[in-house]
N, C-alpha and C positions, 0 to 999 in steps of 0.2 A: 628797361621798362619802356613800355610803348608808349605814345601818345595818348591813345586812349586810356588806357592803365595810369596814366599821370594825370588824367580830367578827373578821371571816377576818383581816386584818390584826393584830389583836388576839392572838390565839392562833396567828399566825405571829411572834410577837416573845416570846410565851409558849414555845412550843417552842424559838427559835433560842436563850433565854437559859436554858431548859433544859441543853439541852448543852453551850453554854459552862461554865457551871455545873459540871456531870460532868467536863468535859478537866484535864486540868493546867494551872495556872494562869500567866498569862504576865508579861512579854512571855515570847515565844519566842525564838530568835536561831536562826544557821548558826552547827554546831559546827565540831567535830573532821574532817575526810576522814579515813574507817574505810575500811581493805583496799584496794583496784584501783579502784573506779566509786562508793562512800557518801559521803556527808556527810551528819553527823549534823543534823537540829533539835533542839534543847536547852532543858532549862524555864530557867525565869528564873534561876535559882540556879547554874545550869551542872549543876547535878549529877546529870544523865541523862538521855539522848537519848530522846524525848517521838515522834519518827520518823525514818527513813533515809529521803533521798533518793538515786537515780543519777542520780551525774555520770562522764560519760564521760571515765576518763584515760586517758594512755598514756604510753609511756617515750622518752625523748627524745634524741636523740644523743650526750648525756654521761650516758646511763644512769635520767636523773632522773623522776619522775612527772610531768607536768604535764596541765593540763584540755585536751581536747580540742574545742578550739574551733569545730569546725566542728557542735555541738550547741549552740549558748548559751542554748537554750529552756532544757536541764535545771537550769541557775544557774539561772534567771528560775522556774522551778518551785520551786526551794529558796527561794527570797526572796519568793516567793509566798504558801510554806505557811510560814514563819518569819513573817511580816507578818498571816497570817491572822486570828489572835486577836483583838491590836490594831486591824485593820482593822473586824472584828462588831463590837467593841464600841464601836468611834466610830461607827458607819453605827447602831446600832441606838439610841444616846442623839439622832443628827440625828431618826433617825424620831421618836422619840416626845417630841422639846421639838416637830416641826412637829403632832405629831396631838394632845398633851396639853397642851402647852406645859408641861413639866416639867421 
């Protein structure tokens, strides 16, 4: 790796722990289902949803809400952005034990 390839790299792990830094701290989870199509993302503590995802429901021949299956990307988008945090921040401690050994 070059010197410069080691700076860029360098202040790309500089900014991504920037903004973790700033977000709400995790883990994150899938909350609550809020209203017809939400599910909340919730901070660690459960005690406020951090962001809304839609998920597709609808109502069901006994009346009831359920997920509409025929989307299942939009789960896999909530388990995505609920996973996120935890995800940078083990992907960014691999980088820098392989570039610093830290």
């Amino acid at each position: 790796m070059t010197e410069i390839q080691s700076k860029a790299i360098t202040k790309l792990i500089a900014d991504i722990k920037a903004r973790s830094d700033a977000a709400t701290k995790g883990p994150w989870s899938i909350g609550a289902e809020v209203g017809l199509n939400l599910t909340e993302i919730t901070a660690a503590d459960g005690s406020r949803a951090i962001a809304y995802v839609f998920i597709k429901r609808q109502v069901n021949r006994k009346g009831n809400m359920e997920r509409f299956d025929n989307y299942p990307e939009l789960t896999a988008n909530a388990e995505f952005i609920a996973n996120a945090r935890a995800d940078i921040e083990s992907l960014i401690s691999a980088l820098e034990e392989l570039m610093y050994g830290a």
